[in-house]
C-alpha positions as CSV (number, residue, x, y, z in Angstrom):
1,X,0.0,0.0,0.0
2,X,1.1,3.0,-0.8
3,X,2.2,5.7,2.1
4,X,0.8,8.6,2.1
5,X,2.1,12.0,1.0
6,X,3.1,14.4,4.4
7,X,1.1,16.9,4.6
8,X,2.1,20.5,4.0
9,X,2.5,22.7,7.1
10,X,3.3,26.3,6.6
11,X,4.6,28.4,9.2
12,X,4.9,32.0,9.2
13,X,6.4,34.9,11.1
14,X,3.0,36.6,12.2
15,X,2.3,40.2,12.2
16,X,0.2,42.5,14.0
17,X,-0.9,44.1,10.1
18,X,-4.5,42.1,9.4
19,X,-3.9,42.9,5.5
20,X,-0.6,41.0,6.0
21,X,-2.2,37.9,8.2
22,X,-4.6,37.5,5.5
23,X,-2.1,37.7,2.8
24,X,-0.7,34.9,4.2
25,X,-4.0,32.9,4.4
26,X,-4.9,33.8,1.2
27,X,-1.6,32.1,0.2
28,X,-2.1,29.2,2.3
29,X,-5.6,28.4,0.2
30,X,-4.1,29.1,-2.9
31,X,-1.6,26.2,-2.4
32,X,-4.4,23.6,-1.3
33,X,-6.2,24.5,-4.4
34,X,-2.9,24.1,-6.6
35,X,-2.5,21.1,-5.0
36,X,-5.7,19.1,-5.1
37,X,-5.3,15.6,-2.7
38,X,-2.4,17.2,-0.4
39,X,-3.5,18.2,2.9
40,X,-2.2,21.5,3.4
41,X,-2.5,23.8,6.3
42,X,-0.8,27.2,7.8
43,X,0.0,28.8,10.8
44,X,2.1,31.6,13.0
45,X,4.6,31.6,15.3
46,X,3.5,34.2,16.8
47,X,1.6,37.5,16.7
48,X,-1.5,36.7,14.4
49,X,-4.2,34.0,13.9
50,X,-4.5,31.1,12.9
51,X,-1.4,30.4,15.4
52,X,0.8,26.9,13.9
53,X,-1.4,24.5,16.7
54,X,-4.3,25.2,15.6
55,X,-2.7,24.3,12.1
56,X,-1.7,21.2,13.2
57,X,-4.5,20.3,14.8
58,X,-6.5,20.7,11.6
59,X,-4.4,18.3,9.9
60,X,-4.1,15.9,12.6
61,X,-8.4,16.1,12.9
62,X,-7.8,14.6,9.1
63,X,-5.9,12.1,9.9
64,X,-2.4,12.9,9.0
65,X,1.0,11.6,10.9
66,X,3.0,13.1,8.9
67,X,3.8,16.2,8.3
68,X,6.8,18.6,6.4
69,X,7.1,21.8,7.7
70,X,7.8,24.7,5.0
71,X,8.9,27.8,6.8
72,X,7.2,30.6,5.0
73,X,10.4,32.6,5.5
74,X,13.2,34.3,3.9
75,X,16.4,33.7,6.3
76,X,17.3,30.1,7.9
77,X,18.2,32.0,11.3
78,X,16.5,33.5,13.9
79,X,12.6,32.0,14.1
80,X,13.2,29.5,11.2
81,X,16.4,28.1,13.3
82,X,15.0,27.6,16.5
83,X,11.3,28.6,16.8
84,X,10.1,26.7,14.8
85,X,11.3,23.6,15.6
86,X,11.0,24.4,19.1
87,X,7.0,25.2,18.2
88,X,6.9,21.6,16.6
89,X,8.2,19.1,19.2
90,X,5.5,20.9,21.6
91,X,2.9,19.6,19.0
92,X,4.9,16.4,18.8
93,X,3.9,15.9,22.4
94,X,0.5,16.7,22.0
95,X,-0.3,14.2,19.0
96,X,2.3,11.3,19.4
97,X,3.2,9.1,16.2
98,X,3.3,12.2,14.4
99,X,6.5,13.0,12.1
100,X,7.9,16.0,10.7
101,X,10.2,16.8,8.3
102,X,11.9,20.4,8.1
103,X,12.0,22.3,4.4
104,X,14.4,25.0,4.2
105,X,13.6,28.7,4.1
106,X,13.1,30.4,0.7
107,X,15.8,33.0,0.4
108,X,17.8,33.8,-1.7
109,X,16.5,31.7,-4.9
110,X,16.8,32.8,-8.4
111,X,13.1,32.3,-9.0
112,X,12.5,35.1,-5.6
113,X,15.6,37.2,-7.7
114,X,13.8,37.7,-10.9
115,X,10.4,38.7,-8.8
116,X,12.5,41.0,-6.6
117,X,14.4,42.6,-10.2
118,X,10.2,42.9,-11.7
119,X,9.8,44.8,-8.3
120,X,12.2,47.2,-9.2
121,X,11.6,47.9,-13.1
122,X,7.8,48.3,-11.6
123,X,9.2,51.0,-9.4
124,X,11.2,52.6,-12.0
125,X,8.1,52.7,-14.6
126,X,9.7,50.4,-16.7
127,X,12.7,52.9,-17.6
128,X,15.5,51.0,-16.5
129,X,15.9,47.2,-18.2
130,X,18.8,47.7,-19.8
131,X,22.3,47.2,-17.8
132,X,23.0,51.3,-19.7
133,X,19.8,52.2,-17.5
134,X,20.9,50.6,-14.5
135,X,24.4,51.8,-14.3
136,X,22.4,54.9,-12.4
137,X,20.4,53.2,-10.1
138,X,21.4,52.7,-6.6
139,X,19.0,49.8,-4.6
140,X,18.8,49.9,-0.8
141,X,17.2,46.4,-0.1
142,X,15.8,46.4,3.3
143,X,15.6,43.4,5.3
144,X,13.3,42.6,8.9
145,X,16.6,42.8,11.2
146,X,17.1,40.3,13.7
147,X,19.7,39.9,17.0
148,X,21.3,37.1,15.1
149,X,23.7,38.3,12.7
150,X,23.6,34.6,10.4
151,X,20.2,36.1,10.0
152,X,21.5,39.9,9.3
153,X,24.0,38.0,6.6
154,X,21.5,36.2,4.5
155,X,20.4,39.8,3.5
156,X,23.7,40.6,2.6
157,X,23.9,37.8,0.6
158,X,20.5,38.1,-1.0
159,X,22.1,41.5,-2.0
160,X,25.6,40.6,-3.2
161,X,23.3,38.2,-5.5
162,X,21.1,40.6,-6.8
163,X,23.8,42.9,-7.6
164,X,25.8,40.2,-9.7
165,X,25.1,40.6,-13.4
166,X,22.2,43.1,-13.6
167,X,24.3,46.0,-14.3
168,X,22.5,48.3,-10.9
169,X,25.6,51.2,-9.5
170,X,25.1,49.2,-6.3
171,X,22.9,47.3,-3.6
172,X,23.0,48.0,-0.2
173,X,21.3,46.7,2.5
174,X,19.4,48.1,5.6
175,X,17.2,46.7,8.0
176,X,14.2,48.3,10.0
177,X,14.1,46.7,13.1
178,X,16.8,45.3,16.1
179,X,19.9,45.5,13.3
180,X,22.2,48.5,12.0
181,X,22.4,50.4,9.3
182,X,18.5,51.2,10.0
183,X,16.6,52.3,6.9
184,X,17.6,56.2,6.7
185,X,21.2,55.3,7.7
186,X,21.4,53.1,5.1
187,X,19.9,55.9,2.6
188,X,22.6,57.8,3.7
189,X,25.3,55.6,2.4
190,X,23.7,55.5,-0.7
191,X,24.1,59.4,-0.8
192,X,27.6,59.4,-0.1
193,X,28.2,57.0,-2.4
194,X,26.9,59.1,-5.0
195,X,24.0,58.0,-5.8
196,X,21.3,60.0,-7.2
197,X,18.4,57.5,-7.8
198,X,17.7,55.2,-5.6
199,X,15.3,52.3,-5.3
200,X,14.0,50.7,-1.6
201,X,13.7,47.7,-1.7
202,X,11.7,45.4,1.0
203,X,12.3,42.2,1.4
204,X,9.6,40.4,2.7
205,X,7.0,38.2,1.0
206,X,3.8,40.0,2.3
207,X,2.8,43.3,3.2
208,X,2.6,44.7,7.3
209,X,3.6,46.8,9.4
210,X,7.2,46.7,8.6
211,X,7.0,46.8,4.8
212,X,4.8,50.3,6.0
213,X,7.7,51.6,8.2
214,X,9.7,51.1,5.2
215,X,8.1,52.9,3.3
216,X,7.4,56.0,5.6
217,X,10.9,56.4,6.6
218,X,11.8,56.3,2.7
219,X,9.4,59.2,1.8
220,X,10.7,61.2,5.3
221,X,14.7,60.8,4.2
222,X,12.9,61.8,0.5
223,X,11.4,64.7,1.8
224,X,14.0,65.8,3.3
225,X,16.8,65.3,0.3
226,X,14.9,66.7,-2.4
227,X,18.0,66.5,-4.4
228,X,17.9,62.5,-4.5
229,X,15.2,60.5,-6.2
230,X,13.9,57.9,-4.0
231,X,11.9,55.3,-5.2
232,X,9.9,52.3,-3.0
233,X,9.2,48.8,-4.6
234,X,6.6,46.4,-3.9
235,X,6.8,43.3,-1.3
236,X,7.4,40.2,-3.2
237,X,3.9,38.7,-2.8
238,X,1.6,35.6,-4.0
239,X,3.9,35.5,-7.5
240,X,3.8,32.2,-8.9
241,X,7.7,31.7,-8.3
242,X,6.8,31.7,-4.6
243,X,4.1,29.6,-5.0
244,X,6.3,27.2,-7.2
245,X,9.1,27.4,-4.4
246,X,7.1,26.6,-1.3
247,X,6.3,23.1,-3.6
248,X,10.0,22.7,-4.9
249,X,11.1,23.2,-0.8
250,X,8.3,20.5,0.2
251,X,9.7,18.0,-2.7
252,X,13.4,18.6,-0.7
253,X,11.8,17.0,2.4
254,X,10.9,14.0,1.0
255,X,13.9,11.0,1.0
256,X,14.8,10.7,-2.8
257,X,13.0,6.9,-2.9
258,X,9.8,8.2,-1.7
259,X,7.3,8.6,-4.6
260,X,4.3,9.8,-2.1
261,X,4.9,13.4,-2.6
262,X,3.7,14.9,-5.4
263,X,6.0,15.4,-8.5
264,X,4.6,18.9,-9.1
265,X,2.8,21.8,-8.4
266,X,-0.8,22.2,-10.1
């Protein structure tokens, strides 16, 4: 008889923006739809309903044991590393002969590169697709910040990559919470770097309260250095290269001679 496929447990940062706690249901569905058969279900760490039990105990009220755990997250540090593993023994313990198996986290990926690139020809009307058009633009790419600085480097990295190849005078990175440069700081090295057009660029899957912050403290440093263009991007949201990557990261957890997991997502 053939063993069933682990279900698909997402987990998610939480945040205290409703528009962004529904984004991240709104993905969650999409996924069960793409995926007709596979049990999927999502939850938070922290901060915002549905919280990762009450995922769990969804799934487990369906019957499934097993489970792979997709952290809907950028970074492999800070609540990825420890949080969530920490969240899933608990549940472990409250539904024994249940399994999981850990996905990684999404970032950096070429397919989340190319939507972050889109992000910033939408911000720059279309006007700058050619490395001739680049060569003048400057992007500050903003990450959440965390007290773990493995965390703090996977920006940096996300950045070094986005740089290679497509021709931009720079990316620098900032963060907006717990981490230096914050975002105005880290406008200011773009300044005295000689930039004069300048792109900020969040990134986070789905929009909140820090995307927001972002975005205020862009237009205040704007406002106040009218002699720089500063532009803000778009969140990478529900693209169809996340979509595709949550599956692909899913397919990782599954031991190469397992043909219970799906093959491909719908």
């Amino acid at each position: 008889m053939t063993t069933p496929a682990p279900a698909l447990l997402l987990a998610g940062h939480g945040t205290r923006d409703d528009a962004g706690a529904e984004a991240f249901r709104d993905f969650v569905r999409e996924l069960g739809r793409r995926n007709p058969g596979l049990p999927v279900a999502g939850g938070f760490i922290g901060l915002s309903p549905p919280p990762l039990g009450d995922a769990v105990a969804e799934l487990a009220a369906q019957g499934v044991r097993r489970f792979a755990a997709v952290p809907l997250m950028l970074v492999s540090a800070g609540p990825a590393g420890s949080d969530l593993p920490a969240a899933l023994a608990r549940e472990q313990e409250r539904y024994p002969g249940t399994s999981y198996a850990y996905g990684r986290p999404l970032g950096p990926h070429p397919a989340l590169l190319a939507v972050l690139e889109r992000r910033l020809d939408e911000a720059l009307g279309g006007s700058a697709r050619t490395p001739q058009d680049r060569a003048g633009v400057t992007v500050l790419l903003v990450g959440r910040g965390s007290t773990d600085p493995e965390a703090n480097a996977e920006v940096h990295k996300a950045a070094r990559l986005l740089w290679e190849g497509r021709g931009y005078a720079g990316v620098e990175t900032a963060f907006v919470s717990l981490a230096a440069p914050d975002v105005p700081s880290g406008l200011d090295r773009c300044a005295r770097l000689g930039a004069r057009r300048i792109v900020v660029l969040p990134y986070f899957l789905f929009d909140g309260v820090l995307p927001e912050r972002i975005r205020q403290q862009s237009e205040g440093w704007a406002t106040a250095h009218p002699e720089v263009e500063v532009a803000s991007a778009d969140v990478i949201g529900p693209e169809p290269e996340l979509l595709d990557l949550v599956m692909e990261r899913y397919r990782e957890t599954q031991p190469a001679d397992d043909d219970s997991a799906p093959s491909h997502a719908y």
